[in-house]
N, C-alpha and C positions, 0 to 999 in steps of 0.2 A: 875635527880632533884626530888626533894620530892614533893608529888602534895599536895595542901590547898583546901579547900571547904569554898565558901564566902558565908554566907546567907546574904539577905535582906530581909529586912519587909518594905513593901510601906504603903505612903500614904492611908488614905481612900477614897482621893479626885480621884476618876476612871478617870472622865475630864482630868488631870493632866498627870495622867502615859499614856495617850493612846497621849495626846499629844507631849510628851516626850519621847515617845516610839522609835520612826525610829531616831531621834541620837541616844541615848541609842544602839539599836543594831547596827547604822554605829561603835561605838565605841566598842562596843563588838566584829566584823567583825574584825578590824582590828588585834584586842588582838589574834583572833582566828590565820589569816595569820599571825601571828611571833613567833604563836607556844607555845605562855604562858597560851590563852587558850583554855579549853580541850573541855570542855561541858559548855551549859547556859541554862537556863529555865527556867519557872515559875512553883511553886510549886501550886500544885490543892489543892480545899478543902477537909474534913476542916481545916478550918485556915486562918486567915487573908491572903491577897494578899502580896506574897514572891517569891522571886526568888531562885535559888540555881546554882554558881558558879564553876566550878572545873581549879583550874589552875596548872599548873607546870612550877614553878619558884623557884627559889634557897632559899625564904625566907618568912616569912609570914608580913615582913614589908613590902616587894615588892606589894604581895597583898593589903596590905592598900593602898600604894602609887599608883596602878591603879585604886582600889575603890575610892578614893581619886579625879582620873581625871572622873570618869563616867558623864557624861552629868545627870545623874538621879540623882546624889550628889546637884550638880551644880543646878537643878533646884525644888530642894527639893521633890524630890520624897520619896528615902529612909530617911527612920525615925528610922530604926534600922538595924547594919550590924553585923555578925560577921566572925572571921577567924580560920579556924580548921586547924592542920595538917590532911592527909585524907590518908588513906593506902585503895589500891585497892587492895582489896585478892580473887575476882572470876571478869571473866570477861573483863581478861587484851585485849584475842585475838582477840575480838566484837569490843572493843573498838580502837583496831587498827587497823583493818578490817574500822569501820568508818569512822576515821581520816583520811584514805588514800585516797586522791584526783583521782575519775575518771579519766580516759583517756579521 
């Protein structure tokens, strides 16, 4: 499947995302256990307070439609998203080397 890269731009309101935060990642968690997502993060300064996404799913509408259920949607955290197609060209092997669940 083709992977997508989701940014967010949060709120200013810090209060807001830190209380928002642990749904926000239960819901992340689950994306992660079904394999749609790859990686999540918060992107460091500078720059406004941003996350960055990486998911592999068939579609970049699929991406809106999980963006779509984020608990950080829902509680007005994100105030701007967007959806890229995303080609990994270095760094496939790390990345699977990560993904693979401890014994």
């Amino acid at each position: 499947m083709p992977l997508f890269a989701l940014t967010y731009r949060y709120t200013d309101d810090a209060d807001l995302v830190t209380k928002s935060r642990p749904e926000h990642r239960a819901y992340l968690r689950t994306l992660a256990e079904s394999g749609e997502l790859v990686l999540a993060g918060p992107l460091g300064e500078p720059g406004p307070a941003s996350g960055l996404l990486i998911f592999d799913v068939a579609s970049a509408a699929r991406v809106e439609e999980l963006a779509d259920n984020d608990p950080f949607k829902a509680r007005g955290v994100i105030k701007e998203r967007s959806v890229r197609p995303w080609t990994l060209s270095i760094g496939e092997r790390r990345i699977r080397r990560c993904a693979t669940p401890a014994p």
